[in-house]
Each structure stands twice: as structure tokens, then as C-alpha cells.
DSSP file (Angstrom, degrees, kcal/mol; ACC not computed):
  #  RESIDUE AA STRUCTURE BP1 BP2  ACC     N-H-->O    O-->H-N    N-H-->O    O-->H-N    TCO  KAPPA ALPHA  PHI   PSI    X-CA   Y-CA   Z-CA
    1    1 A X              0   0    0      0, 0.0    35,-4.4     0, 0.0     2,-0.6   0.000 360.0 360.0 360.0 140.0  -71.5  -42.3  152.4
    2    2 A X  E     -a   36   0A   0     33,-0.2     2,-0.7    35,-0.1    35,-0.2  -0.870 360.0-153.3-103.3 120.6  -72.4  -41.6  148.8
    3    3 A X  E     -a   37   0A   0     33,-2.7    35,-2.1    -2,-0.6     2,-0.1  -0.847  26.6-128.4 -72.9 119.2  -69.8  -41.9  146.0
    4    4 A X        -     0   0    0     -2,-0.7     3,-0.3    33,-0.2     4,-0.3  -0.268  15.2-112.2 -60.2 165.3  -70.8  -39.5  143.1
    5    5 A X  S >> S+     0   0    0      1,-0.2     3,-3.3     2,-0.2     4,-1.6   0.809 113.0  64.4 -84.0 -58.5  -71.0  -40.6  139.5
    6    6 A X  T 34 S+     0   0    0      1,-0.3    -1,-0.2     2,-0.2    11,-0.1   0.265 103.4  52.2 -95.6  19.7  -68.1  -38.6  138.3
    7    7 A X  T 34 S+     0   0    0     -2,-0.4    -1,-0.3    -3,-0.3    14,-0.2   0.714 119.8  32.5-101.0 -46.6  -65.9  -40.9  140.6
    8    8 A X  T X4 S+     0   0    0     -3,-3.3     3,-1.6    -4,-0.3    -2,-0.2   0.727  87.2 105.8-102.5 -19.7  -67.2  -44.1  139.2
    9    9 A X  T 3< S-     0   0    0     -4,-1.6     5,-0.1     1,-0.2    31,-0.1  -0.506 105.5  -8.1 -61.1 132.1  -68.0  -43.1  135.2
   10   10 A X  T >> S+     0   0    0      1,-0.1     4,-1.6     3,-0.1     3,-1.1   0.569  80.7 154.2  53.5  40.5  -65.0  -45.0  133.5
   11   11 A X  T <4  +     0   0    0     -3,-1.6    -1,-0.1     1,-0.2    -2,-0.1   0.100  66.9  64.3 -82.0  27.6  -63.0  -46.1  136.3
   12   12 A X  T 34 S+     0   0    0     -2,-0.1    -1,-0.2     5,-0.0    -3,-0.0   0.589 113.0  36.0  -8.3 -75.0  -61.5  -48.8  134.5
   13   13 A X  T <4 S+     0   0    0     -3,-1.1     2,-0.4     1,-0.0    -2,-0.2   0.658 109.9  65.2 -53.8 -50.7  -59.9  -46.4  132.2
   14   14 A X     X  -     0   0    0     -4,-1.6     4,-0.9     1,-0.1    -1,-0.0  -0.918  59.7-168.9-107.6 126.3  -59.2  -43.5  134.8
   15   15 A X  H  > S+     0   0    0     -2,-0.4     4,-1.7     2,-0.2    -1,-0.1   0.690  88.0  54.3-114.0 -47.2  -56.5  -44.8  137.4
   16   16 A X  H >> S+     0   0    0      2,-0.2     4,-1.8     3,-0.1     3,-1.0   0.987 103.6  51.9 -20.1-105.6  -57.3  -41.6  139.5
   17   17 A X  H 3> S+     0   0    0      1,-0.3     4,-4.7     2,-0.2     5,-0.2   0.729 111.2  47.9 -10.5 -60.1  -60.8  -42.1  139.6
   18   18 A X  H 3X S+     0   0    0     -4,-0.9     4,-2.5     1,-0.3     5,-0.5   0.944 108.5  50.2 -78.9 -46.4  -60.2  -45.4  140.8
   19   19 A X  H <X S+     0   0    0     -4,-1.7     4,-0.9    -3,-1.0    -1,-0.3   0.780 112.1  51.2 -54.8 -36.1  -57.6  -44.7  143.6
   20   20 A X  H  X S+     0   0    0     -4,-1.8     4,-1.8     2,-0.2    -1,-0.3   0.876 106.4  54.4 -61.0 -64.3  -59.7  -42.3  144.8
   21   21 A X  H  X S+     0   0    0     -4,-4.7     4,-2.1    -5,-0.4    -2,-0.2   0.924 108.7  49.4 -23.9 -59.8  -62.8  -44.9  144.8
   22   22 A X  H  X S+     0   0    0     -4,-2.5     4,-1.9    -5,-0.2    -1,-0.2   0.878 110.8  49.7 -91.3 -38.2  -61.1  -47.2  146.8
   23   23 A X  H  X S+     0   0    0     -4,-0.9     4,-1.4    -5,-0.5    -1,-0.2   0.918 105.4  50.8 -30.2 -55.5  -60.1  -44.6  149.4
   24   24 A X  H  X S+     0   0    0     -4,-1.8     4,-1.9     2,-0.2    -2,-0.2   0.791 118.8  45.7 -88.2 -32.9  -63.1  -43.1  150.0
   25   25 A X  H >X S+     0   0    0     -4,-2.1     4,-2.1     1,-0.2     3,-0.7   0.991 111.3  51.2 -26.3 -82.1  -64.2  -47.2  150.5
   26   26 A X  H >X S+     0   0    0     -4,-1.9     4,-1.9     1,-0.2     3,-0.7   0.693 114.4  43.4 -19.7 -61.9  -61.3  -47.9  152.5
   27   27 A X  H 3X S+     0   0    0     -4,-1.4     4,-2.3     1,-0.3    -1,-0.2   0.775 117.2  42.8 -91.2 -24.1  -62.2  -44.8  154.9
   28   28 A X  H <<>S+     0   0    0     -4,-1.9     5,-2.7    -3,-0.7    -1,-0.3   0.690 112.6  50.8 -60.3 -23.6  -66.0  -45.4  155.2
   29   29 A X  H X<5S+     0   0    0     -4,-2.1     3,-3.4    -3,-0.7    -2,-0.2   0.941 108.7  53.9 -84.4 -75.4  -65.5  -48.9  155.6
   30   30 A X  H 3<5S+     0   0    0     -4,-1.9    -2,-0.2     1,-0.3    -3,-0.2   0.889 119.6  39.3 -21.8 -63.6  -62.5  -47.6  158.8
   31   31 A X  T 3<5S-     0   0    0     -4,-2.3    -1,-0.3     1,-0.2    -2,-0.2   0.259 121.7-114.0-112.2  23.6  -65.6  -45.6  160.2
   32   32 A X  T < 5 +     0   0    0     -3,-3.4    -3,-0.3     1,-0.1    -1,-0.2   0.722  57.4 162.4  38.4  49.8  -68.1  -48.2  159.6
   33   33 A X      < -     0   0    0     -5,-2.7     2,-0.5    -8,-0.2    -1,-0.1   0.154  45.1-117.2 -28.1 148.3  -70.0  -46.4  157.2
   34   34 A X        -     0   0    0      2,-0.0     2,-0.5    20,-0.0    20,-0.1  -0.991  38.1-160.9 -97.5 137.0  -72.5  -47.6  154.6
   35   35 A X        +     0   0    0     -2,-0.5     2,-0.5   -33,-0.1    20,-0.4  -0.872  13.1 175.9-100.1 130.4  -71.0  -46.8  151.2
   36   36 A X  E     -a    2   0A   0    -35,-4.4   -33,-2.7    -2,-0.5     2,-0.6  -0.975  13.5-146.9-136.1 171.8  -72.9  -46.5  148.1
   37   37 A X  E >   -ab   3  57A   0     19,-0.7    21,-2.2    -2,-0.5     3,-0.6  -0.882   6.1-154.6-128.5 121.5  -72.2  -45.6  144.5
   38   38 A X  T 3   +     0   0    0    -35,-2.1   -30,-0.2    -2,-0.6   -31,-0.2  -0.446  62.0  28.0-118.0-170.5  -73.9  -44.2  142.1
   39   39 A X  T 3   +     0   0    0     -2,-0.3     2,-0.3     1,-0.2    -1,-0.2   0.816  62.6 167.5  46.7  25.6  -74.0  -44.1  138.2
   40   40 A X    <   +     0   0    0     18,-1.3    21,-1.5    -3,-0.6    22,-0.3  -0.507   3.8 152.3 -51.2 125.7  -72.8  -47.2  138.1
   41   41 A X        +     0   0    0     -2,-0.3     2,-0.3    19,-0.2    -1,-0.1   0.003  50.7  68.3-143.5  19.0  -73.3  -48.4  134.0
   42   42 A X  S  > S-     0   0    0      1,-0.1     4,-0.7    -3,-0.0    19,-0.0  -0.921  73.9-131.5-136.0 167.2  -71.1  -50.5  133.4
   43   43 A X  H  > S+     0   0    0     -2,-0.3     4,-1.0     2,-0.1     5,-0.1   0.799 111.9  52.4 -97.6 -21.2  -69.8  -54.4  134.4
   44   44 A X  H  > S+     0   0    0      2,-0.2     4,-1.5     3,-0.1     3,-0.2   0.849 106.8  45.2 -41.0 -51.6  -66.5  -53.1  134.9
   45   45 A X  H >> S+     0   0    0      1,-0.2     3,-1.1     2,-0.2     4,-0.7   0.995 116.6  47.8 -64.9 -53.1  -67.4  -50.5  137.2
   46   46 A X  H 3X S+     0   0    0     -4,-0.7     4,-1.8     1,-0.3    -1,-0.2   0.690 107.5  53.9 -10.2 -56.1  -69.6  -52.9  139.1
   47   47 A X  H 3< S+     0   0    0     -4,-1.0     4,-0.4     1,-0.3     5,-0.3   0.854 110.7  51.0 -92.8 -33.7  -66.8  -55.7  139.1
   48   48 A X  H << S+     0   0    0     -4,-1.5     4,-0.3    -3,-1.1    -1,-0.3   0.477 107.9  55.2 -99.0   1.6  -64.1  -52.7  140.9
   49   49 A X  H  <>S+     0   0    0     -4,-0.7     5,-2.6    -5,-0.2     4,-0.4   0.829 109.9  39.1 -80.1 -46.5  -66.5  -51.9  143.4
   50   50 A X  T  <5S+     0   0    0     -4,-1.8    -2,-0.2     2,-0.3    -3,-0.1   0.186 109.0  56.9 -85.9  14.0  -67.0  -55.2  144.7
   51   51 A X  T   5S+     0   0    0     -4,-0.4    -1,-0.2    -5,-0.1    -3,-0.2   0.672 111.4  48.9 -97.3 -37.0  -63.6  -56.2  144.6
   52   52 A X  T   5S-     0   0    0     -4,-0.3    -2,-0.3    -5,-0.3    -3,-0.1   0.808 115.4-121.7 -64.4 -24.8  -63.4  -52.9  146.8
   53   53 A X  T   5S+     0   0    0     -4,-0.4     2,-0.3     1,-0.3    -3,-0.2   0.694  74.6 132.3  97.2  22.9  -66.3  -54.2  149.0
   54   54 A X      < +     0   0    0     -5,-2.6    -1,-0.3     1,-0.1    -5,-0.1  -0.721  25.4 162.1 -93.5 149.1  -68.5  -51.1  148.3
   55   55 A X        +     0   0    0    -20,-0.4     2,-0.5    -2,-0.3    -1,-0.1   0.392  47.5  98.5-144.3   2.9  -72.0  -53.7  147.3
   56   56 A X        +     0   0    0    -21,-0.2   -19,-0.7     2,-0.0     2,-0.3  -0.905  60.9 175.9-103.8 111.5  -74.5  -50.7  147.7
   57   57 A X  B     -b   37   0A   0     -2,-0.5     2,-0.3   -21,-0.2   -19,-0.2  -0.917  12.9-179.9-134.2 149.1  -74.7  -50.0  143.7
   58   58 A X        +     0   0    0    -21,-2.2   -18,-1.3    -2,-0.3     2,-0.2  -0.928  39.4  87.0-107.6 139.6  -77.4  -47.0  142.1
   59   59 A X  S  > S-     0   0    0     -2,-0.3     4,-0.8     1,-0.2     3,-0.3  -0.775  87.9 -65.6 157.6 176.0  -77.2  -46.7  138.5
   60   60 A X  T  4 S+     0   0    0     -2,-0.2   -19,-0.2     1,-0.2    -1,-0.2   0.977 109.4  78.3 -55.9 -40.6  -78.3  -47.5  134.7
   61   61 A X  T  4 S+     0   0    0    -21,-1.5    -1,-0.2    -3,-0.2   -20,-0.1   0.697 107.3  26.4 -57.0 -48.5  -76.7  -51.1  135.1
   62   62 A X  T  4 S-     0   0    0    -22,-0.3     2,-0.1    -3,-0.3    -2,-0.1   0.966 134.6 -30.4 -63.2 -94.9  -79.9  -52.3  137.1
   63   63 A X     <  -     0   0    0     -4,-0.8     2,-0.3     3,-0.0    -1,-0.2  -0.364  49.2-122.9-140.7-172.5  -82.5  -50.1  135.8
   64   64 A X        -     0   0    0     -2,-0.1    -4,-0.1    -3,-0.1    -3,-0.0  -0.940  59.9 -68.9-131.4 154.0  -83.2  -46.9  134.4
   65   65 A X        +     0   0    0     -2,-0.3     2,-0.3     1,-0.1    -5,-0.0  -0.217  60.0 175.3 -65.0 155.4  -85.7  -44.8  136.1
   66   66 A X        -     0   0    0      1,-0.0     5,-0.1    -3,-0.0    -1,-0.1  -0.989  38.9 -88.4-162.7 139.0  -89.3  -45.7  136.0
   67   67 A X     >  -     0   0    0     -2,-0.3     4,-0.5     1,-0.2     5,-0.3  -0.023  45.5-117.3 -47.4 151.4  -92.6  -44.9  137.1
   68   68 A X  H >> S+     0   0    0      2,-0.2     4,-2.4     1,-0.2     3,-1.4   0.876 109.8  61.2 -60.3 -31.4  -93.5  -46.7  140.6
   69   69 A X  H 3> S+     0   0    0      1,-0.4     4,-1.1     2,-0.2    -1,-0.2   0.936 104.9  42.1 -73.4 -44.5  -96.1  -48.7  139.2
   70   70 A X  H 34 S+     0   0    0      2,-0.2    -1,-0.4     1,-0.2     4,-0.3   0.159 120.0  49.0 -79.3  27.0  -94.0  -50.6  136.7
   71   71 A X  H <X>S+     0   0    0     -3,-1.4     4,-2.3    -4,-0.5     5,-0.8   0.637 109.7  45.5 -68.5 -45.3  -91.5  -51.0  139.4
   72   72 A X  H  X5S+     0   0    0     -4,-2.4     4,-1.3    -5,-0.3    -2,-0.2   0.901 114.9  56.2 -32.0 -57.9  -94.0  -52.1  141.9
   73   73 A X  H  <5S+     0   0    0     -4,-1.1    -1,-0.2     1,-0.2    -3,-0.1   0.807 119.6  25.4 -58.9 -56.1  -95.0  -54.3  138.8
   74   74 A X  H  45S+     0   0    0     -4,-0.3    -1,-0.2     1,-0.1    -2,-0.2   0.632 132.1  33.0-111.4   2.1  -91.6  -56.0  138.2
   75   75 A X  H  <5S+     0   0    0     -4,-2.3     2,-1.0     1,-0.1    -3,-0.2   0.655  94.0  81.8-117.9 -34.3  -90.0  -55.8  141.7
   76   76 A X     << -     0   0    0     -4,-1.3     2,-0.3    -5,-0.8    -1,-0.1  -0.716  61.2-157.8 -93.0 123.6  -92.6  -56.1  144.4
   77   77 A X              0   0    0     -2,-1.0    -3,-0.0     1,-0.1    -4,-0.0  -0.839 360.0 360.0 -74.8 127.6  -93.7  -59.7  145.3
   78   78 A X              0   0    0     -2,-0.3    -1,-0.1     0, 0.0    -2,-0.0   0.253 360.0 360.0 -79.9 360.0  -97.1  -60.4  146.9
């Protein structure tokens, strides 16, 4: 299951947001689910995700997008 962005952008801040987050964990997690999240950009958002046990992260906080070659370049080991 994919969590959308507009879930996870400033969920620190939005108390909503975050109650919501951790639901949609909780219930993928119940139905043994893979969860992941995306837009994650922040170390906050990051930190309330893995305290929720979602570990499947997309987003600026790792990278920003990039051509395959320099990914290839800085990620793939021979």
C-alpha cells in the first residue's frame, strides 16, 4: 500500500495527517501489507514513520530524481 505525499508533507505539524498515517500503517500492517510512503523530505517525517513501523520511504530526503546513469554511478556496486 502507497501512502501519498499529501498524508506525509508536514506531519509533525498536522495532527490529522498524522492519525491518519498511522492508521492506514496500523491497517496494512493488520493485512500484512507492504506499506510505503512517499514525499518523504524531512527528518521528522522520516522519524514518525518508523516509530509507526512503515520503513519503505520515497522521497527528496534520499535523493532527488536523477538520470540512471548517475544513479547507476553512485548506487550500483560491481
Amino acid at each position: 500500500m502507497k501512502i501519498d505525499r499529501s498524508f506525509i508533507q508536514n506531519i509533525a505539524q498536522q495532527p490529522v495527517n498524522a492519525s491518519i498515517t498511522s492508521a492506514m500503517i496500523k491497517m496494512a500492517q493488520y493485512l500484512k501489507l507492504e506499506v510505503i510512503a512517499e514525499g518523504v523530505e524531512t527528518e521528522d517525517e522520516l522519524a514518525h514513520l518508523h516509530d509507526e513501523g512503515c520503513y519503505m520511504i520515497q522521497g527528496f530526503y534520499y535523493s532527488k530524481p536523477q538520470p540512471i546513469e548517475q544513479f547507476e554511478q553512485r548506487y550500483i556496486v560491481d
